[in-house]
Residue, then its C-alpha position, 0 to 999 in steps of 0.5 A: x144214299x142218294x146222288x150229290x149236286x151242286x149249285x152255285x149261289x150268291x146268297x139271294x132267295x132267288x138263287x134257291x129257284x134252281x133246288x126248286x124246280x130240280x126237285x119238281x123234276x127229280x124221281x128219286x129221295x135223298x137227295x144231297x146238296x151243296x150250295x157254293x159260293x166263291x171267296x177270295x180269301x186273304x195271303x194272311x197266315x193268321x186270317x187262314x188259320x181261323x177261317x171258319x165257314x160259319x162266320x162267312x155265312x152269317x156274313x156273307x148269306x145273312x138271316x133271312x137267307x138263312x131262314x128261307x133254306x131252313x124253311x125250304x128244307x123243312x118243306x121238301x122233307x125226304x126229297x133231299x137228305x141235307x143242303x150244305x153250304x160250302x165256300x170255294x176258294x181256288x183259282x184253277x180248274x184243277x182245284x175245282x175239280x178237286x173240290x167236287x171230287x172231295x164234296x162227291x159231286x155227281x151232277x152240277x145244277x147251272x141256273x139258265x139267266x139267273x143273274x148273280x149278284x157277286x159285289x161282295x168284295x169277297x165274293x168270285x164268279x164260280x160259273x165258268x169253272x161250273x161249265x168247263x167241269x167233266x161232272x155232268x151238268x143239269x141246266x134249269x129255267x124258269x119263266x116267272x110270266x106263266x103261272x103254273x098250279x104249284x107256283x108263279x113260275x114254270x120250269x124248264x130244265x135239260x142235261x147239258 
């Protein structure tokens, strides 16, 4: 099996640019992702007990958002073996890290001026527990005034 990353998203077809230009840059197949989004969730026992993930992303990532991974899986194939997408909920590094370390996180993709959009009265700011990670990070860029054959943008990306 392939290596695990994981990218953080705030449920905009944008936020799907960073899995984009990874893959122009990526030699090997099977490739497993992991979208993030942060949640607050609520001190109520019962709202713990049945918190499901699905219902918070239909909620919270909505049809369309849904529809554009289905169709960008389906387009990259063998590239990437499946893409997942997970909520965290934590208020520590540690509880990032375990978080990772539970998901086999090898590499953390950190959009380059992606602005996310986290209004959602659920939604918390991952990226600085995404930067203070020991888990090798993968910046990536992308200038939408170039135009290259494959697309409207070209990407830029580096180890970090």
């Amino acid at each position: 099996m392939g290596r695990t990353i994981l990218i953080p998203t705030d449920f905009k077809v944008s936020s799907l640019e960073p899995l984009k230009a990874l893959l122009q840059f990526q030699p090997e197949d099977s490739i497993k992702v992991i979208l993030v989004h942060g949640i607050y969730l609520s001190n109520s026992i019962s709202e713990l007990l049945f918190f499901d993930q699905s219902d918070w992303k239909l909620e919270l990532a909505g049809k369309e958002f849904l529809g554009k991974l289905d169709e960008l899986e389906q387009e990259l194939g063998s590239k990437v073996s499946s893409i997942g997408i997970r909520f965290f909920s934590g208020f520590t590094q540690a509880s990032f890290d375990q978080f990772t370390e539970t998901h086999q996180v090898e590499r953390i993709i950190i959009p380059y001026e992606l602005p996310f959009d986290w209004s959602h009265k659920k939604s918390m700011d991952i990226l600085p527990f995404l930067h203070k990670s020991k888990i090798q990070k993968q910046l990536i860029a992308w200038d939408n005034n170039h135009y290259s054959s494959k697309s409207n943008q070209t990407y830029v990306t580096a180890l970090i």
